[in-house]
C-alpha positions in Angstrom: -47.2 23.3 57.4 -46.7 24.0 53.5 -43.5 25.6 54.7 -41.8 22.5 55.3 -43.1 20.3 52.7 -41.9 23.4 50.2 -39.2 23.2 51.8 -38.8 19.1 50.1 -37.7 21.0 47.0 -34.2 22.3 48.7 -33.5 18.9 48.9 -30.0 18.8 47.7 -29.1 21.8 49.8 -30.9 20.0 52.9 -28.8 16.3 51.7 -25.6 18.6 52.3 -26.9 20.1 55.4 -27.6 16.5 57.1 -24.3 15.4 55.9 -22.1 18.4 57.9 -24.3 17.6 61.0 -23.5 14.0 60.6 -19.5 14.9 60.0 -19.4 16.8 63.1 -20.8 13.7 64.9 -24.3 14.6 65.6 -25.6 11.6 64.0 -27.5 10.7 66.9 -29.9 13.9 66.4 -30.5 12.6 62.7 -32.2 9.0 64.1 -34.6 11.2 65.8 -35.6 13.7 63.1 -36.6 10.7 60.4 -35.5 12.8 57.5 -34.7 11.5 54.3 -31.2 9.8 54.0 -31.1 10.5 57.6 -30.4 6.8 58.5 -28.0 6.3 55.8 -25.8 9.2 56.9 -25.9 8.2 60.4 -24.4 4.7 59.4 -21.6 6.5 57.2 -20.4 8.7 60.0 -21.5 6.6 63.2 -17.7 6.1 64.1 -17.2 9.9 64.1 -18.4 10.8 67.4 -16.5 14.6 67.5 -13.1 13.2 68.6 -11.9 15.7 71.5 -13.8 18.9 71.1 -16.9 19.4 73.4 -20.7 19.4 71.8 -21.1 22.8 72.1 -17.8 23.5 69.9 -18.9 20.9 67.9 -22.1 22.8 67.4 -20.2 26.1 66.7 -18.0 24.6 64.3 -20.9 22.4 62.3 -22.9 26.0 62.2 -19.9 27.7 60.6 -19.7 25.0 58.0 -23.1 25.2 57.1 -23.0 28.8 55.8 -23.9 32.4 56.6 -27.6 31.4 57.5 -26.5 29.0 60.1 -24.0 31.5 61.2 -26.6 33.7 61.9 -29.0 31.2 63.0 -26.1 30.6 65.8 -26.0 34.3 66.6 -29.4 34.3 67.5 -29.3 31.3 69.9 -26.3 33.0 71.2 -29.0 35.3 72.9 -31.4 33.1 74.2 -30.1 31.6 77.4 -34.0 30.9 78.3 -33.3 27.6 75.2 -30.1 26.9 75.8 -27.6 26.5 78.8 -25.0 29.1 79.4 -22.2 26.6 78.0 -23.3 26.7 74.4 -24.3 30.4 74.8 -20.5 31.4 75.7 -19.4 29.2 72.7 -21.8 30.2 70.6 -20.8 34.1 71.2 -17.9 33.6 69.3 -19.1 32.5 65.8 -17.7 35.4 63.4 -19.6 36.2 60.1 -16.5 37.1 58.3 -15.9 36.2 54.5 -13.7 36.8 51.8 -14.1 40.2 50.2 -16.1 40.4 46.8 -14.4 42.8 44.3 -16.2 46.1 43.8 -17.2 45.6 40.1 -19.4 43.0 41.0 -21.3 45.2 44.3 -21.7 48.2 41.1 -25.4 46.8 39.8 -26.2 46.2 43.1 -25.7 50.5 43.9 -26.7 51.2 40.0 -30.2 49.1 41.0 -31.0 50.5 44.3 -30.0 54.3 44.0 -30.8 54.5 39.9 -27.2 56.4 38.9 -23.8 55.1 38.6 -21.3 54.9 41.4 -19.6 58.2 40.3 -22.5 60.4 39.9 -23.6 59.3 43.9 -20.2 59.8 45.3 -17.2 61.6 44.6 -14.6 59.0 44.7 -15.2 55.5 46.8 -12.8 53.3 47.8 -12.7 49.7 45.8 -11.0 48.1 48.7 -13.6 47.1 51.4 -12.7 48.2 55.3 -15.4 45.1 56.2 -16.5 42.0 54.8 -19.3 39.6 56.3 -21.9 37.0 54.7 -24.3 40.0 54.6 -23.3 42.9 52.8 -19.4 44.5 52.6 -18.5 48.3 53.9 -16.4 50.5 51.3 -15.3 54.1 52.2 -16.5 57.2 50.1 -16.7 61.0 49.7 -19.8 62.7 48.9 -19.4 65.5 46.4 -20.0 68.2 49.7 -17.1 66.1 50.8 -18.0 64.3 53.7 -16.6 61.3 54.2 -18.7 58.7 54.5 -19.1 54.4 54.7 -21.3 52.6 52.1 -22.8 48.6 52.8 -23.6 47.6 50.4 -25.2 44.3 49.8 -24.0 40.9 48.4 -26.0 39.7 45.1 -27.5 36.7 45.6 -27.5 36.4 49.6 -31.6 36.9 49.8 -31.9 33.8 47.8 -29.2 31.9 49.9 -31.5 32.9 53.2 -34.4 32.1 51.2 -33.5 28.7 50.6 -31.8 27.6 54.3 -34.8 29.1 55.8 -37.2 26.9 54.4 -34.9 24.0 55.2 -35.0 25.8 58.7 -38.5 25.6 59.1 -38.8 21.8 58.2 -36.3 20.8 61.0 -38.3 22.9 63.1 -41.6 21.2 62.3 -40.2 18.0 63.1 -38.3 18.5 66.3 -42.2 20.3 67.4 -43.4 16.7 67.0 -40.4 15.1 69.3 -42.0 15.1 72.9 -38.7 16.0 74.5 -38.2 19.0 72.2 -41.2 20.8 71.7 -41.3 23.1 75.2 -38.5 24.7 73.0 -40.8 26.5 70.5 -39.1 25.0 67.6 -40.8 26.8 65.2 -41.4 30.2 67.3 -37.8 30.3 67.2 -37.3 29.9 63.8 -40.0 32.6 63.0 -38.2 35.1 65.3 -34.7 34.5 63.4 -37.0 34.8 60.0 -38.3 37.9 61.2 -34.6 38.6 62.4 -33.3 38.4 59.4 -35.3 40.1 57.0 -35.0 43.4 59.3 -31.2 42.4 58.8 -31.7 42.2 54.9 -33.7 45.4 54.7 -31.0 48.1 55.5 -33.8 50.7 56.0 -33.9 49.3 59.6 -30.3 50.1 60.6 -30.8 53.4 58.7 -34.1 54.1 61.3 -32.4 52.7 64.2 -29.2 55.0 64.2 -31.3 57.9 63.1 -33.2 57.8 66.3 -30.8 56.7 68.0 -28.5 60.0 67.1 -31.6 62.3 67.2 -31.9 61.4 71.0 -28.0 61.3 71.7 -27.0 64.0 74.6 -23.8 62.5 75.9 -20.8 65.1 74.3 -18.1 62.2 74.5 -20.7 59.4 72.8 -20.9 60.0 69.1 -23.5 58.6 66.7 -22.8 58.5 63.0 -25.0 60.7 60.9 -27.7 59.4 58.7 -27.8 60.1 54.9 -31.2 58.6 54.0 -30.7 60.2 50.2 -28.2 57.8 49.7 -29.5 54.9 51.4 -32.3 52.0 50.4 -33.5 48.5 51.5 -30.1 46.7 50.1 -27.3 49.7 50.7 -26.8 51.9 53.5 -25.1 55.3 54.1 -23.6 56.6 57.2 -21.0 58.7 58.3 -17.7 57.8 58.7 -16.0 58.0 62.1 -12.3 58.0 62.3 -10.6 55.9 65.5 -9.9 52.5 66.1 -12.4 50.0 67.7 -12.2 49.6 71.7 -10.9 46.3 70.9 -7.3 48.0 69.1 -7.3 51.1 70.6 -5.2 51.9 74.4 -6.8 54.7 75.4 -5.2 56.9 77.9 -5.7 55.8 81.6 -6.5 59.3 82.5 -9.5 59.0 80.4 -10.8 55.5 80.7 -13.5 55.5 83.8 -15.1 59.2 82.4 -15.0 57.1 79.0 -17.0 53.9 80.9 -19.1 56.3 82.6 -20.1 58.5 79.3 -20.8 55.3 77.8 -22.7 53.5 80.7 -25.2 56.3 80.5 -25.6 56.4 76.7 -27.0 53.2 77.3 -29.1 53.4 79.4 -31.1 56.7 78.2 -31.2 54.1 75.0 -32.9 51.7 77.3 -34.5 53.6 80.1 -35.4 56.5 78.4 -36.1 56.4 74.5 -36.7 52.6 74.7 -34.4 52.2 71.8 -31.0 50.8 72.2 -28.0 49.2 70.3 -28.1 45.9 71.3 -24.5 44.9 70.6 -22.4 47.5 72.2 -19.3 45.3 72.5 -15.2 46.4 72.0 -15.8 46.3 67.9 -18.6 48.2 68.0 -16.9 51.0 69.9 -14.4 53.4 68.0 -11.9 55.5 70.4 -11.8 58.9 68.3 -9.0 61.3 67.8 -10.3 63.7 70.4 -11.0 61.1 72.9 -14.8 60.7 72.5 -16.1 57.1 71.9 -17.9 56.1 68.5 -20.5 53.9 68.1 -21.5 51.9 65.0 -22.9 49.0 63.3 -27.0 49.3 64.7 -28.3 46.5 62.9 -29.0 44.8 66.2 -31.2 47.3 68.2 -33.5 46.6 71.1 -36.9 48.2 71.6 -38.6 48.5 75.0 -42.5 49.9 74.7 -43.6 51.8 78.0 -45.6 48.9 78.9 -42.5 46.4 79.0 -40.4 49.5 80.9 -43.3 49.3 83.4 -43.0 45.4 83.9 -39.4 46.1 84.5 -41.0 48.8 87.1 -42.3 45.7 88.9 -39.7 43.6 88.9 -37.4 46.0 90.6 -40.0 47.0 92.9 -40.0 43.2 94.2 -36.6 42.9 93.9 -36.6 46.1 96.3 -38.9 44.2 98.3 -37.6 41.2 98.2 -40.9 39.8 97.7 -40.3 36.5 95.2 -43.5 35.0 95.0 -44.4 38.0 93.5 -41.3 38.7 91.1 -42.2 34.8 90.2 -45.8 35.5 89.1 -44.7 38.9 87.1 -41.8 36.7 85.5 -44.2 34.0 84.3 -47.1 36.4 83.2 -44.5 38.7 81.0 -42.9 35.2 79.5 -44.2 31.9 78.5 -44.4 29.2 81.1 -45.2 25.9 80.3 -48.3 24.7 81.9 -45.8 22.4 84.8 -44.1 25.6 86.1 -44.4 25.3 89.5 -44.5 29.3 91.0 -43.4 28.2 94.7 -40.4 26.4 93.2 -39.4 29.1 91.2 -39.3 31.6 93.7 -37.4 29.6 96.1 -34.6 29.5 93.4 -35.3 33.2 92.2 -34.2 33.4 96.4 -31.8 31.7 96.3 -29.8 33.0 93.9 -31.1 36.8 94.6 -30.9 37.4 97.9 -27.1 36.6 98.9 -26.5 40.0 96.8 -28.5 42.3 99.0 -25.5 42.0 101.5 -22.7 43.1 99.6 -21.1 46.0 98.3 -22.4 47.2 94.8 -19.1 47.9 93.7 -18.5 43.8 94.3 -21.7 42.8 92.3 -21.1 41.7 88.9 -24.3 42.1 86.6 -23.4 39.3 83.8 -23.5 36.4 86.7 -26.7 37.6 87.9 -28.3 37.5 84.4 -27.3 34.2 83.4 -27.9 33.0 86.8 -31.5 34.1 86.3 -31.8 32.9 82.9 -30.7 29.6 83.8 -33.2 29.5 86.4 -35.9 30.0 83.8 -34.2 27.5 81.0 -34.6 24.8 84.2 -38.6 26.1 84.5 -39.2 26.5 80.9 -40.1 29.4 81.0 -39.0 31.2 77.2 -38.3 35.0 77.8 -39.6 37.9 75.7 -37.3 38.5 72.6 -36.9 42.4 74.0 -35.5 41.3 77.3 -33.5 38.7 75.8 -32.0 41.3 74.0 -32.0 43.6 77.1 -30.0 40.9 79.4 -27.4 40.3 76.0 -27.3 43.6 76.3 -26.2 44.3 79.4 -23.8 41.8 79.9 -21.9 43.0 76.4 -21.9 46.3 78.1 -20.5 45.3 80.8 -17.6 43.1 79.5 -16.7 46.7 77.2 -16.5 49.1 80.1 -14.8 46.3 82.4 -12.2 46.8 79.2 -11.9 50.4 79.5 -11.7 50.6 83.4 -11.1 46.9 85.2 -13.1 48.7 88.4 -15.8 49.8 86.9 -19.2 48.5 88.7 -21.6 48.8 86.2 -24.3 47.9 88.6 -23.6 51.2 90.8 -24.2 53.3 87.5 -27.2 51.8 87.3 -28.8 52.1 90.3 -29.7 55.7 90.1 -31.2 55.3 86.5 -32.9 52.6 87.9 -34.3 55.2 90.8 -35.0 57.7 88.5 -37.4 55.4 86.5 -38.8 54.3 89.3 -39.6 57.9 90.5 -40.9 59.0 87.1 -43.3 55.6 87.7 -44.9 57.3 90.7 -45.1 61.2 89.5 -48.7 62.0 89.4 -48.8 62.4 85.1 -47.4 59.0 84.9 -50.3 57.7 86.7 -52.8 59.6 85.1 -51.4 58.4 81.7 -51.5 55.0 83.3 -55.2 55.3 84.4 -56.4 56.4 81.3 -54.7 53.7 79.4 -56.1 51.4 81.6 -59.6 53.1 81.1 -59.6 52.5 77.6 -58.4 48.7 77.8 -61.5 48.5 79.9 -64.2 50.2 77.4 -62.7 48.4 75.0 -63.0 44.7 76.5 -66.6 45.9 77.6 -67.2 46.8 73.9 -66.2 43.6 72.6 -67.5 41.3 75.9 -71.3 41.1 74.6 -69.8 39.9 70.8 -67.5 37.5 71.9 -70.7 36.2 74.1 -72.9 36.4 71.4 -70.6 34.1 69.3 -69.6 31.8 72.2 -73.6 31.0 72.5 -74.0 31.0 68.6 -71.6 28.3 68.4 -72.8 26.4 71.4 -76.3 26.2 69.7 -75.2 25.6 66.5 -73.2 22.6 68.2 -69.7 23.8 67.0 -68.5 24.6 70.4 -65.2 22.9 70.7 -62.7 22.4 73.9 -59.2 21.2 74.0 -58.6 19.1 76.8 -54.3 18.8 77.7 -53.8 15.1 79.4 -50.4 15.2 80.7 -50.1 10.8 80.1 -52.3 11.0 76.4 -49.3 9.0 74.8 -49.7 6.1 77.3 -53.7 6.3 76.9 -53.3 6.6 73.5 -50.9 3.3 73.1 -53.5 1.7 75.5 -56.6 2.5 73.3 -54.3 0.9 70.4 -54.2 -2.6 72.1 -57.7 -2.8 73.3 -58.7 -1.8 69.6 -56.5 -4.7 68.4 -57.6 -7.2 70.9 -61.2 -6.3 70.8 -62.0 -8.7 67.7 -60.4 -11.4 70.2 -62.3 -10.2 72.7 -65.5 -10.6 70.7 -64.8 -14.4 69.1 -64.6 -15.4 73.1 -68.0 -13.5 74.1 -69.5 -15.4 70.9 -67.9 -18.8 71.9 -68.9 -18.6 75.2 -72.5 -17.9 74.6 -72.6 -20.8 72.1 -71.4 -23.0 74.5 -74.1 -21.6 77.1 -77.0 -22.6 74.5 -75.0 -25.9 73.6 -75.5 -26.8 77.4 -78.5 -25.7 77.7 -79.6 -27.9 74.6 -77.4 -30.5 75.8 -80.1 -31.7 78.9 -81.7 -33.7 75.9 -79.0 -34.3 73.9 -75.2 -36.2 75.5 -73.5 -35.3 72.2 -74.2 -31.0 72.7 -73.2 -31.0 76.2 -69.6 -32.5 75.1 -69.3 -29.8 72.8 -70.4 -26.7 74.8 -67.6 -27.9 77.1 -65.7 -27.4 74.4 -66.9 -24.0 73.8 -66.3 -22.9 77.6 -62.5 -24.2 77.2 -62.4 -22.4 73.8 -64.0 -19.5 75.6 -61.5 -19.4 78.5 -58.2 -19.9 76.2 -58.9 -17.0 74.5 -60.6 -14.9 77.2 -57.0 -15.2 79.2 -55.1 -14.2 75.6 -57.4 -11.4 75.3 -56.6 -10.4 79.1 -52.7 -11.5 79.5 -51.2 -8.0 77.9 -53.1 -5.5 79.8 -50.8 -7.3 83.1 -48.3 -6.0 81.4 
């Protein structure tokens, strides 16, 4: 929590923040986040409801006026259709981080401070006019003094403390939305510690640097090229890669004779990324996609890679294998084990819609089938279940459907399903060869030794606790809100509650004292109509 009230010192920045997300007519959200000026600045701009754009655009266009951190912070919902539906995910996938260029004196300290020499001893000439420009980091072409050409990021000064400061702004909208009942099934602050995380790798360039290098060193498609690395020349805030002449997929026409051999080189780039080295560029679309002089296709920009561990490559084992058998109880149950289902996620329910939108597709041609429907058809399913998805097959899905959308641009025909089915086969073979289940077994041996290892400690500490009387439990009532506000009136009508008992029993002795005495009988029955009057307020709001 000392996140967001740090966060209380970025006031002025978070004054301006409130006021774009008022302009852009989401004054509504500010009632419900009780932030400071928040009910001022829904009064100012209460008659600016958005005019005729939709709310997603409105949301695209209030995240773009925010600043590169919101860009990004966009970019990132962009890819989780499991929090939002597919209608702000579509509009969402076209925010651009693109900025106006910095002149090159001003990136100099920033290669003087990282790599210790000055721009001409590291390079042999470079180029002072940038070929890219974003809120991160600009791109400048160079020589090195063996000649090669090459492409320098280089970073922006000042953008770490920029990120620094939104992000703790981030974090306090996210610790308030947790406390909004409605809200917090979204993971408010998960989310904004995965874009953190995000983008710190994205500040550190020594993650691209590792991604492409691996990446490359794995490469064996001849008509897929992957930049080389030079690590001498790189560091956490600039990066050094080689530079591959071509236009992007997105300008280039490349010839028609070429085009499905082109989607087909590419298709299977990917998935050895995916399926085989369980690394893989998770942005593959037309941008990212050079057509080179020779023909071959370049690909760049890894800042956004995807990592698959055997053990999620084996869950995706198991999903196919029920999909095979078109067994989806079962693909239910391994769907909410590998994600995060909230504790109403109904497993019957959510098979029958898995079934329903699955099993029309085991009729029809896989050259018909189009992967990108499927995905967000399944990802809607679980946004309906709440149900959040893994951030690697998040990236997997966003992934897929990019690819797709590329080679669709290179060969309108191409199925990209049909490529995949026999990668798909071949990991499902290498599943079942006798070494992989060996490897299995003893991996599963060890988890085993290891829980029995720790079983008679966690015991131990369990019954420590339990006599030391520190045991606790946490008990989830679905209606606590309801007791709670129940508990509240009883404790404010209990003093009520009390005067009556009192009065009553005074007027019991006053009647009792009243056989000898006409006066004390008069007055206890006074006391019981004192007694009743407030016996029936004390009982009149729990009818309620």
């Amino acid at each position: 929590m000392w996140r967001s009230w740090h966060a209380l010192r970025s006031i002025p920045r978070l004054r301006e923040i409130l006021m774009v997300v008022a302009r852009h007519g989401f004054g509504h959200a500010l009632g419900s986040l009780n932030l400071p000026f928040a009910t001022r600045l829904l009064h100012m701009f209460r008659t600016h409801a958005g005019g005729p754009l939709s709310q997603p655009q409105r949301l695209r266009r209030m995240l773009e006026d925010l600043g590169p951190t919101f860009v990004k912070f966009g970019q990132l919902l962009a890819t989780r259709p499991d929090l939002l539906p597919q209608e702000y995910i579509d509009e969402l996938g076209g925010l651009h981080d693109t900025v106006d260029p910095l002149p090159f004196e001003t990136l100099a300290p920033v290669l003087r401070a990282e790599l210790g020499k000055e721009p001409g001893e590291l390079f042999a000439s470079i180029d002072p006019a940038p070929i890219g420009s974003a809120s991160i980091a600009q791109v400048h072409r160079a020589r090195t003094h063996a000649g090669v050409e090459v492409v320098v990021k280089i970073q922006r000064p000042g953008i770490e403390r920029t990120i620094e400061r939104d992000l703790k702004v981030i974090f306090l909208i996210a610790h308030i939305i947790r406390e909004i009942e409605d809200l917090s099934h979204f993971d408010p602050m998960g989310t904004a510690r995965v874009f953190e995380h995000a983008i710190r790798r994205e500040l550190d360039f020594r993650h691209e640097l590792h991604n492409a290098a691996r990446i490359a060193r794995h490469a064996k498609e001849p008509r897929v090229r992957i930049p080389a690395t030079y690590s001498e020349l790189s560091s956490r805030r600039v990066l050094t890669l080689e530079f591959l002449p071509g236009a992007t997929l997105a300008q280039s026409d490349a010839p028609p004779a070429l085009r499905h051999d082109l989607a087909r080189e590419l298709t299977s780039a990917m998935f050895r990324q995916i399926f085989v080295e369980g690394v893989f560029h998770a942005d593959p679309h037309p941008g990212n996609v050079l057509v080179l002089p020779d023909g071959a296709l370049g690909l760049i920009d890894f800042g956004s890679a995807g990592r698959l561990p055997p053990s999620s490559i084996g869950e995706l084992v198991g999903f196919l294998t029920s999909l095979i058998r078109r067994d989806y109880q079962l693909l239910a149950r391994q769907i909410m084990k590998s994600g995060y289902a909230a504790h109403t996620t109904d497993q019957k329910e959510l098979a029958a819609e898995l079934m329903e939108c699955l099993d029309p597709y085991y009729d029809a041609p896989l050259a018909e089938i189009d992967l990108g429907p499927i995905i967000h058809a399944v990802f809607g399913i679980l946004l309906r279940h709440r149900i959040r998805i893994p951030t690697q097959y998040v990236l997997l899905g966003r992934a897929l459907v990019i690819l797709e959308g590329t080679v669709r641009r290179l060969d309108p025909g191409f199925a990209l399903i049909e490529e995949l089915t026999p990668h798909a086969k071949r990991v499902f073979m290498d599943r079942w060869k006798p070494q992989s289940l060996l490897r299995e077994a003893r991996l599963d041996l060890y988890d085993a030794v290891t829980t029995l290892r720790e079983l008679p400690g966690v015991v131990g500490g369990i019954l420590h606790r339990l006599n030391e009387g520190n045991l606790r439990t946490r008990i989830a009532i679905e209606d606590i809100r309801n007791i709670e506000t129940r508990l509240d009136r009883l404790n404010s009508q209990l003093p009520l509650g009390l005067l009556a008992s009192s009065v009553l029993l005074s007027g019991t002795l006053f009647l009792v004292l009243g056989k000898e005495a006409d006066n004390l009988a008069t007055v206890a029955l006074g006391a019981y109509v004192i007694a009743g009057v407030l016996g029936l307020w004390f009982l009149w709001p729990h009818r309620k």
